[in-house]
Structures are given as C-alpha cells and as structure tokens.
N, C-alpha and C positions, 0 to 999 in steps of 0.2 A: 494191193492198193485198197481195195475194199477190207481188208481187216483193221488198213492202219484207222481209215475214216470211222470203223465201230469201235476201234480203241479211243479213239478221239471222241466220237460221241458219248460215249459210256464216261468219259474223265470228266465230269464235271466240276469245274470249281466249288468250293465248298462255299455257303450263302456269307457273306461279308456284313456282320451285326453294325449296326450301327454304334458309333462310343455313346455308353448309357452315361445319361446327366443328371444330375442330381434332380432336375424337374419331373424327368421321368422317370427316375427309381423310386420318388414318394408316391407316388399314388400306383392303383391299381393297371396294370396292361391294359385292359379293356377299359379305363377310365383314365387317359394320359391328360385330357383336358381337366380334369381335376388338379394333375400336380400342382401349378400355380398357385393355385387355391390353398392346397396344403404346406407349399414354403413360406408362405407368409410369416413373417417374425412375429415370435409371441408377445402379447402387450399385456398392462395390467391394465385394468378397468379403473376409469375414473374414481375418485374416491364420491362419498354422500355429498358431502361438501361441493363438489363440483355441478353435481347432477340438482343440488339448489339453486347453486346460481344460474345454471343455462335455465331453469322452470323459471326464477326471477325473470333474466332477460327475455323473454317469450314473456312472460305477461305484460311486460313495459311496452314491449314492440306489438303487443296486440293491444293496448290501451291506446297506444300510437294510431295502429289502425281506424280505431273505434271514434278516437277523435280528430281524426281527418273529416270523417264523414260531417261530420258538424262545421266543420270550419268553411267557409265561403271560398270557394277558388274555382278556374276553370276546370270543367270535368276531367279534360283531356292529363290536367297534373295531379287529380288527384288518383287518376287512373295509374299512370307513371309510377308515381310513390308510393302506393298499396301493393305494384308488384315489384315495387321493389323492397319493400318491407317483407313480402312474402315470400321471397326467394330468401330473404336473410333468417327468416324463421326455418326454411327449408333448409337449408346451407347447415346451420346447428342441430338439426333433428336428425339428417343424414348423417352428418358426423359423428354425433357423440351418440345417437337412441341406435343407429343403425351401425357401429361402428364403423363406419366407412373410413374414418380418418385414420382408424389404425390396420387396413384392406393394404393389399398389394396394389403397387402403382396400377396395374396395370383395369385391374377392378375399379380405382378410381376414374382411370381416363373411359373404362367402356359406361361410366355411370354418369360421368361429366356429358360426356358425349348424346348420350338419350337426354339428358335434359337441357343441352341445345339445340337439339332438333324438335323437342316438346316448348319450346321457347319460341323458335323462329316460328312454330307450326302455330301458336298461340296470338301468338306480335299479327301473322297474316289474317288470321283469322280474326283481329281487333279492327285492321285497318278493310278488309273485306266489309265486315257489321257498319264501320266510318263511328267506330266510336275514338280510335285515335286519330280523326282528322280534321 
C-alpha cells in the first residue's frame, strides 16, 4: 500500500502549457504586457501635406482662443469654450503628433480613460475655485 502511494506520488502529471497566442508569442516571456503593444497593425505616417493642414487648423483654433478673450461674454462661457477649444487642439496633437490614432484600440481607450479622469478632476476643481458657478 505504501509503495502503490510513492508510485502515485512520484507520477506526476506533466505541467499543462497554456495554448500560446499570437499576443504572446510577439513579444518577449518576461515582457508579455508588451505583446499588445507590438500587434499593432502597421500604418504609414501621414503624408507633409496632412501634417500642414492639422499646423493650419491649430493656428485658426488658437486665434479662436485668442479672440474670445477680447470678445464681451460671461466668464463662465467663455471658460466653457476655451476648454473646449483646447481639448479639440488636444484631441489632433494626440492623434496625429502622437500617433495615437493609428495605436491599438486597446492603448486608445487606457489614454481616453486618463484624460477623463483628468477632465472630471479638472471640471471639480473649477466648480471648487466657483469659477464655473
């Protein structure tokens, strides 16, 4: 009886690999949080051309800025409209300087994410000061 239990202990199953995926065969073992990173489809880079027009549109929309300040309105809109002007200048320089737009979804939503949270943490910290009230 006691030899069957040491033959029984000694038989160990052999370790059961997990099915390797293609997220984790691209990157390194000891760096699996990278695979993601490295499936990313390849893009080509915006052509000159493109990268004029978004420098265009950033100076129209910061001239926008520029002349809000001048214009007569309640503080509270022209607060509004600066950050929302500035998130759309943000929203283009993420995209295209940073390529984010051509990032894996998944890199998008954790970037989306921080700058919600930098948003709502922003918004409270306006109506704290009472300058949105």
């Amino acid at each position: 009886m006691a030899e069957e239990e040491a033959a029984v202990a000694t038989e160990e199953e052999p370790e059961q690999t997990p099915e390797q995926t293609p997220e984790l065969e691209a990157g390194d073992p000891g760096q699996a949080g990278l695979a993601l990173v490295l499936l990313a489809p390849e893009h080509s880079h915006p052509s000159p051309t493109k990268y004029v027009g978004i420098a265009v549109f950033l100076a129209i929309v910061t001239a926008l800025e520029v002349a809000l300040y001048y214009i007569t309105m309640p503080e509270w809109l022209v607060v509004v409209l600066l950050l929302v002007l500035a998130t759309m200048k943000f929203a283009i320089v993420a995209g295209f300087f940073m390529h984010l737009k051509f990032d894996s979804p998944m890199l998008r939503r954790l970037f989306v994410t921080g700058l919600i949270l930098a948003g709502v943490v922003y918004t409270i910290a306006l109506f704290t000061l009472s300058v949105l009230v």
